[in-house]
C-alpha positions as semicolon CSV with decimal commas, in nm:
position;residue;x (nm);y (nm);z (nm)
1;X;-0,501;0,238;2,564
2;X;-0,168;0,095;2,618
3;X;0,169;0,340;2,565
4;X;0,513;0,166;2,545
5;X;0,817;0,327;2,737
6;X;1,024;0,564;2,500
7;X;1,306;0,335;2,557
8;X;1,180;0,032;2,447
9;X;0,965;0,206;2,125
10;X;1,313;0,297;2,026
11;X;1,493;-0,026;2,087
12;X;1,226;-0,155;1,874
13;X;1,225;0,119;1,573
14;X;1,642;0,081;1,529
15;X;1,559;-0,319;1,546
16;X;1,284;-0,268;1,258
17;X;1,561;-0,022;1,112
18;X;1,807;-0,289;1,068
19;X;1,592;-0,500;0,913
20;X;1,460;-0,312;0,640
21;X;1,828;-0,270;0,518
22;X;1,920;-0,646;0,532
23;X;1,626;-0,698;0,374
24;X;1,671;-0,442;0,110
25;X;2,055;-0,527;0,078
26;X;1,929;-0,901;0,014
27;X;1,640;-0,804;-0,235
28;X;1,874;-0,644;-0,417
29;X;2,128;-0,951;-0,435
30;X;1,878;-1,236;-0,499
31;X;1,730;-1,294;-0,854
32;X;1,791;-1,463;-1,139
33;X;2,133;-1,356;-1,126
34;X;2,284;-1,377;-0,782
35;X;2,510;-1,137;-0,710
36;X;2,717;-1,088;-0,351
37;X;2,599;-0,831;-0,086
38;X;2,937;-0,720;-0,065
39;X;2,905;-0,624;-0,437
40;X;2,552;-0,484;-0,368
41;X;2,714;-0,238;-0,103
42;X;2,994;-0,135;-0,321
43;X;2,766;-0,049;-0,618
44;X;2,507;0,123;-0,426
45;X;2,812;0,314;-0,230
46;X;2,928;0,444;-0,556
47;X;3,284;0,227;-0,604
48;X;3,371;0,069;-0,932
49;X;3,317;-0,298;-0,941
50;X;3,477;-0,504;-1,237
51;X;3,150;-0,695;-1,363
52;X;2,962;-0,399;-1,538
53;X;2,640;-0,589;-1,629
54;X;2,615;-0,639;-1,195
55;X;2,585;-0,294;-1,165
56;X;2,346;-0,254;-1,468
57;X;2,102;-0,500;-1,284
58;X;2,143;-0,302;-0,945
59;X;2,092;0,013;-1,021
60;X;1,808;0,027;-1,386
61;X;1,646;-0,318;-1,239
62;X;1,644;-0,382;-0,918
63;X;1,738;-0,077;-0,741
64;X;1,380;0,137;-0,865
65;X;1,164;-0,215;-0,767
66;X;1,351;-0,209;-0,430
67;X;1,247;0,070;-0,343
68;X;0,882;0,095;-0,495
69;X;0,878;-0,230;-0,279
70;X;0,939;-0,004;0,060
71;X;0,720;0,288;-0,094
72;X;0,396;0,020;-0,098
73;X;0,476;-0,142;0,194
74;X;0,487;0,181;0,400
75;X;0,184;0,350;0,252
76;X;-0,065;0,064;0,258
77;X;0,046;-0,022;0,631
78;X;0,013;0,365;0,755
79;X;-0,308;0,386;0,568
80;X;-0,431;0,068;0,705
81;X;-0,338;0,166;1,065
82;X;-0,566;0,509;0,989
83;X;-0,870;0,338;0,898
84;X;-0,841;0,069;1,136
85;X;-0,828;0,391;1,432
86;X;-1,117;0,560;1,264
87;X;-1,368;0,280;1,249
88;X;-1,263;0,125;1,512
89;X;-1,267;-0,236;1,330
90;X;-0,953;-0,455;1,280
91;X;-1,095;-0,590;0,917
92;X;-1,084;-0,226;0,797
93;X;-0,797;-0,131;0,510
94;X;-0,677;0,141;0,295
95;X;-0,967;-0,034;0,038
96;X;-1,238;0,015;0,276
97;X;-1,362;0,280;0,068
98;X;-1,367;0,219;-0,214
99;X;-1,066;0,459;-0,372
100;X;-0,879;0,103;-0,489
101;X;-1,226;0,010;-0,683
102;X;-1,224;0,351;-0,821
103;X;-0,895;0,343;-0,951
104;X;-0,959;-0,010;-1,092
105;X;-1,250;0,131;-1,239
106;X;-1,002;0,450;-1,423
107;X;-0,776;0,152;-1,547
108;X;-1,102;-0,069;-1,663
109;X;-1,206;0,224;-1,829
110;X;-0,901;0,256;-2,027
111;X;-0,831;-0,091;-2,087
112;X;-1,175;-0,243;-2,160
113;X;-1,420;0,053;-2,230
114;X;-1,221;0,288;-2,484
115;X;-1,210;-0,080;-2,675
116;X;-1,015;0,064;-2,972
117;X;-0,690;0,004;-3,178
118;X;-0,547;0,319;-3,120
119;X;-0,587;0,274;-2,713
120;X;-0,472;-0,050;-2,709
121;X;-0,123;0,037;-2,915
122;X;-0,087;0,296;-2,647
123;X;-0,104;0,146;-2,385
124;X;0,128;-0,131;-2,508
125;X;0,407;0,069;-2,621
126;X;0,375;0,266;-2,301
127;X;0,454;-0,031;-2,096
128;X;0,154;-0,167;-1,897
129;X;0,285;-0,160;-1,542
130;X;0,436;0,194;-1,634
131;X;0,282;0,382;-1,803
132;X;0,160;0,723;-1,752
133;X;-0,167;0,681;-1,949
134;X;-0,247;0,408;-1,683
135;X;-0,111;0,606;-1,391
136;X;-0,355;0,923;-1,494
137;X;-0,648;0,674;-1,539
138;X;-0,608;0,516;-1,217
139;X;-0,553;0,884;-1,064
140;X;-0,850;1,018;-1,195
141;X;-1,061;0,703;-1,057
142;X;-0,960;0,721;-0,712
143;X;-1,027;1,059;-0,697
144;X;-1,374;1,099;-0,839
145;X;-1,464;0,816;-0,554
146;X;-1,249;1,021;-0,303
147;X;-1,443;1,328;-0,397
148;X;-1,762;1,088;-0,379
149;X;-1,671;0,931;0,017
150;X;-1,573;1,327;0,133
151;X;-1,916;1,449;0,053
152;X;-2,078;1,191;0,225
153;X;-1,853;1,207;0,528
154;X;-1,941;1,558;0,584
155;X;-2,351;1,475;0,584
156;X;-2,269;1,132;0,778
157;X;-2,202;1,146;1,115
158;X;-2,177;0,752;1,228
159;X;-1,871;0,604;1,102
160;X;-1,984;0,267;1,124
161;X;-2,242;0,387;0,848
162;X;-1,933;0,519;0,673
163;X;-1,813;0,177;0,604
164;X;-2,083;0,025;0,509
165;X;-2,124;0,330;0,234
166;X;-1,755;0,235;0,114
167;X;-1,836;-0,141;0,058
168;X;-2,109;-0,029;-0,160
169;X;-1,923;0,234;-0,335
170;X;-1,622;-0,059;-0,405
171;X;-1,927;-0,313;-0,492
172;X;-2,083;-0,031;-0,769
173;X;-1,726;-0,018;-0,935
174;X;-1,629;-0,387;-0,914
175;X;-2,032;-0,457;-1,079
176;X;-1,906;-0,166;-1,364
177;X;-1,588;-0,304;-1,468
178;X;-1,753;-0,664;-1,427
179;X;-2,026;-0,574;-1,740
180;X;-1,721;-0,413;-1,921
181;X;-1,534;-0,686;-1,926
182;X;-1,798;-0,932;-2,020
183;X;-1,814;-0,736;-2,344
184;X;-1,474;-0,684;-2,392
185;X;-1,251;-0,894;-2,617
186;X;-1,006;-1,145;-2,438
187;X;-0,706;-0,973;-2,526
188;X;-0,847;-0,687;-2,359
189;X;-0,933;-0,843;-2,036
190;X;-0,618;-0,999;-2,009
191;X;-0,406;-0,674;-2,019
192;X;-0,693;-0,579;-1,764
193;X;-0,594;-0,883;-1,554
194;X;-0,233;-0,893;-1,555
195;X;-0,267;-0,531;-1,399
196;X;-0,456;-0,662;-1,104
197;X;-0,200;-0,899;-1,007
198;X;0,019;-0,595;-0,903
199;X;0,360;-0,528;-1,024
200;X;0,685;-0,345;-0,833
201;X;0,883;-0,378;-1,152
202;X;0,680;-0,143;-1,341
203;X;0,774;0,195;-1,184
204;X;1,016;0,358;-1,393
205;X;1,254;0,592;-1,237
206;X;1,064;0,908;-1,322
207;X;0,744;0,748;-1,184
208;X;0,930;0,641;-0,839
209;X;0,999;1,015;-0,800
210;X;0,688;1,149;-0,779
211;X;0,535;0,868;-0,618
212;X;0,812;0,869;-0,349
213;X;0,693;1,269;-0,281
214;X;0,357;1,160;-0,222
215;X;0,423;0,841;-0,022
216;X;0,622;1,042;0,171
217;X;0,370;1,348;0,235
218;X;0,126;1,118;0,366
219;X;0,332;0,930;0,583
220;X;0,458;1,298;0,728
221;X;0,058;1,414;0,762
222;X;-0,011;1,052;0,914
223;X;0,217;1,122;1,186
224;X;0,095;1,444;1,236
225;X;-0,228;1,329;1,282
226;X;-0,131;1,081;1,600
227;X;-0,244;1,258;1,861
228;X;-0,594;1,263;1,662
229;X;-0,581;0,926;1,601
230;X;-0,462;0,862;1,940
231;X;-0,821;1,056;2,087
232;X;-1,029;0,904;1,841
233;X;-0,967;0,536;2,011
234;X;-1,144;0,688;2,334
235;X;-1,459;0,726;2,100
236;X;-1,624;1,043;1,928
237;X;-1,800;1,178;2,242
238;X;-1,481;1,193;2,461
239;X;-1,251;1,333;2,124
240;X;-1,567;1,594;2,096
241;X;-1,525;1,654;2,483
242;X;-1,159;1,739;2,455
243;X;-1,215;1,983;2,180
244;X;-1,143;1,742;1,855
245;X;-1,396;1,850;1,536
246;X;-1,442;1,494;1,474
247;X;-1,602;1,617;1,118
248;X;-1,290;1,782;1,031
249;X;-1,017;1,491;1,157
250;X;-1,244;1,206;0,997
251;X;-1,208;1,421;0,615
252;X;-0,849;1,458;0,680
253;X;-0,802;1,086;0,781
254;X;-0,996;0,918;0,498
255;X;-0,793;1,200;0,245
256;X;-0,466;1,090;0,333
257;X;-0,533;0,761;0,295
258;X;-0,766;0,774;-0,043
259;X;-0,391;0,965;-0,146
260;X;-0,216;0,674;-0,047
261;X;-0,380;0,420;-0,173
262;X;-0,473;0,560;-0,472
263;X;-0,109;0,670;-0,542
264;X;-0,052;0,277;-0,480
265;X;-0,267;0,120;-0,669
266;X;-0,235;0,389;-1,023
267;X;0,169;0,310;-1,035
268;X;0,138;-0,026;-0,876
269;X;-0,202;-0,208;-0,939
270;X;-0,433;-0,323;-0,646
271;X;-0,220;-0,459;-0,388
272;X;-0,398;-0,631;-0,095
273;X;-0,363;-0,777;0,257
274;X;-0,053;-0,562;0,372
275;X;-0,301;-0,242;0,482
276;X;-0,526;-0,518;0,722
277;X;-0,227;-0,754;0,869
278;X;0,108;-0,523;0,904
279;X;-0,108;-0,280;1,149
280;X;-0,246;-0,589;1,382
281;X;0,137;-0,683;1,337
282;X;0,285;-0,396;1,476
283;X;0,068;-0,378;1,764
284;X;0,103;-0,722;1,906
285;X;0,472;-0,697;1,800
286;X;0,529;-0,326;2,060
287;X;0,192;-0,447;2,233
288;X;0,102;-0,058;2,247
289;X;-0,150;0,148;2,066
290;X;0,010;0,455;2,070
291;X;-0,027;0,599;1,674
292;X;0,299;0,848;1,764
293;X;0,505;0,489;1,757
294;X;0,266;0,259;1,562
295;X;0,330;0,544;1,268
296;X;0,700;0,524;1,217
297;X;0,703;0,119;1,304
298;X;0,421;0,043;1,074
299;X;0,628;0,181;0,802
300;X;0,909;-0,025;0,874
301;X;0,725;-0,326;0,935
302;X;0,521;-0,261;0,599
303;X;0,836;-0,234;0,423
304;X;0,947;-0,572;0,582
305;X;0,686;-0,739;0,438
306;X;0,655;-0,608;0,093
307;X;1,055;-0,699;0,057
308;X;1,009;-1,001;0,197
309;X;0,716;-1,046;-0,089
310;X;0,914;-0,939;-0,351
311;X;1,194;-1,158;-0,249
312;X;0,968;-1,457;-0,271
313;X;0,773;-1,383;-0,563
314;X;1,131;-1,327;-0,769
315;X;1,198;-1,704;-0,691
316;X;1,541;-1,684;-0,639
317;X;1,796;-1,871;-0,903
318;X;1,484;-1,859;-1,168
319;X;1,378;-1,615;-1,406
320;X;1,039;-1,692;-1,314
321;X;0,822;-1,388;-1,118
322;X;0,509;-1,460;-0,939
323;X;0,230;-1,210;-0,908
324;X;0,313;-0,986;-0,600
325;X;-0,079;-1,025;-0,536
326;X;-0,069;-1,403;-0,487
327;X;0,219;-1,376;-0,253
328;X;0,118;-1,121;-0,040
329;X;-0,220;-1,304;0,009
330;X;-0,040;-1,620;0,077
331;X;0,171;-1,401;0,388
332;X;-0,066;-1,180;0,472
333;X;-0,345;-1,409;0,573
334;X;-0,154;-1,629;0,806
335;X;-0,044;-1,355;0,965
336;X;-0,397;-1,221;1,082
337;X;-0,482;-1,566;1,154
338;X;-0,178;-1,630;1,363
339;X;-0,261;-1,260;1,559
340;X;-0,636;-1,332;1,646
341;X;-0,533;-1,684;1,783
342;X;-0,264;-1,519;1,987
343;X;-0,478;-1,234;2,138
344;X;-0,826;-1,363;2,072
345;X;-0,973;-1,055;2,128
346;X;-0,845;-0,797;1,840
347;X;-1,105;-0,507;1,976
348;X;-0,889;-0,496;2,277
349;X;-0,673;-0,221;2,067
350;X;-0,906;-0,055;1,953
């Protein structure tokens, strides 16, 4: 297990620091109307700038997507890094388990199984990306598959078994909402659709509150749980040596990040590749495996990427937007290839 110097972790996290705010700074002046960063700074510092439709854009628009865009990044990379630690295996992400399936499935059942009028008026003059009927759906699938992967943690010992019962729990869901949308009408499947692609625009500014609390909550209980994490890359029988209920740490672990993701995907849609290739990221980036600095760095580095995404999928100058799915698939996936070529041997960290 590899530890970096204090020193250089926190040459690293200011570096990572100052990068999320150019990046945010520059997400919030590209579009399909360009405005300057100076202008950006002024409006978010509170001054009065003469062109009153600028600061319109900045702060309804593109201000709440900024930041949902940091909020996604930072939960899917922390819960990511979590999963990766507790099964040891550098393909594992926060969907491992299923709890993005599940809230899929909430959404599917919504969208495609309620099959009515009245449900389908809702949900459009709700807003699809934001509203709260979708949110609640989405909620309540993640956590009946949460409840589902908790009560089979605590009779399953082998973690490796663990996984393989969260693939089939994800394949169950995915095999549901498959037969409901063969019967559903095509309307109907493409609401469903456009929701999978993912959206940060969506999030209105009373969503991004209480999704902010709980982003933030599990980000706090993620770093609290370091040192666990930190034991549990020794192996079980050397964390149950030092004292570490390996029961206990494994429910907390997969809870915080079933929140996280679930949180995610109900005010965001199913977002992928940024839990599996922003932790591998981090590590080869401080080259340490350390969870006390991989925590607050794979934050930063998460919310890197996802503004970088969003920048790109915006296509500057145009008032065309790309599906934040496509684009973080397109990033994502070059990135673990371009990490197992460079260390060849990914289990090295783990």
């Amino acid at each position: 297990m590899m530890y970096s110097k204090p020193l250089v972790s926190l040459k690293a996290f200011l570096l990572l620091l100052a990068a999320v705010i150019s990046l945010f700074l520059l997400n919030l002046a590209l579009g399909s109307v360009s405005i300057p960063v100076t202008e950006v700074a002024r409006i978010l510092l509170g001054f009065e700038v003469d062109n009153e439709a600028w600061q319109n854009i900045i702060l309804k628009i593109r201000l709440p997507r900024t930041i949902t865009a940091v909020l996604v990044g930072a939960a899917l990379s922390v819960g990511g890094l979590q999963m990766q630690t507790l099964f040891r295996n550098p393909l594992a992400g926060p969907s491992v388990l299923g709890i993005t399936a599940g809230a899929s499935l909430g959404v599917a059942a919504i969208m495609l199984a309620a099959g009515s009028a009245t449900t389908a008026f809702a949900i459009r003059s709700l807003g699809i990306g934001g509203s709260w009927l979708v949110v609640l759906a989405a909620s309540i699938g993640a956590f009946l598959v949460l409840l589902i992967i908790l009560a089979i943690s605590y009779r399953i010992r082998d973690n490796v078994v663990m996984l393989i019962v969260g693939i089939m729990v994800a394949n169950i869901t995915i095999a549901v909402v498959s037969i409901w949308q063969y019967f559903s009408d095509p309307e109907q499947i493409q609401e469903y659709i456009l929701w999978t692609f993912g959206s940060l625009g969506g999030v209105t500014n009373h969503q991004l509150g209480v999704l902010s609390l709980i982003v933030a909550l599990g980000i706090v209980a993620t770093f609290l749980l370091s040192k666990t994490l930190n034991v549990l890359l020794l192996g079980e029988d050397y964390a149950q040596s030092m004292g570490l209920n390996v029961r206990i740490s494994r429910m907390l672990i997969i809870a915080v990040t079933s929140v996280l993701a679930g949180a995610i995907t109900g005010f965001c849609g199913p977002i992928g590749f940024v839990g599996i290739a922003v932790p591998h990221l981090t590590r080869s980036f401080l080259n340490t495996s350390d969870h006390r600095v991989l925590v607050p760095c794979c934050v930063l580095v998460g919310a890197i990427l996802m503004l970088l995404c969003d920048i790109i999928s915006q296509v500057p100058g145009s008032s065309t937007v790309l599906p934040v799915n496509a684009i973080t698939a397109m990033i994502g996936s070059p990135i673990v290839i371009w990490i197992i070529v460079k260390r060849r041997n990914l289990k090295s960290s783990f």
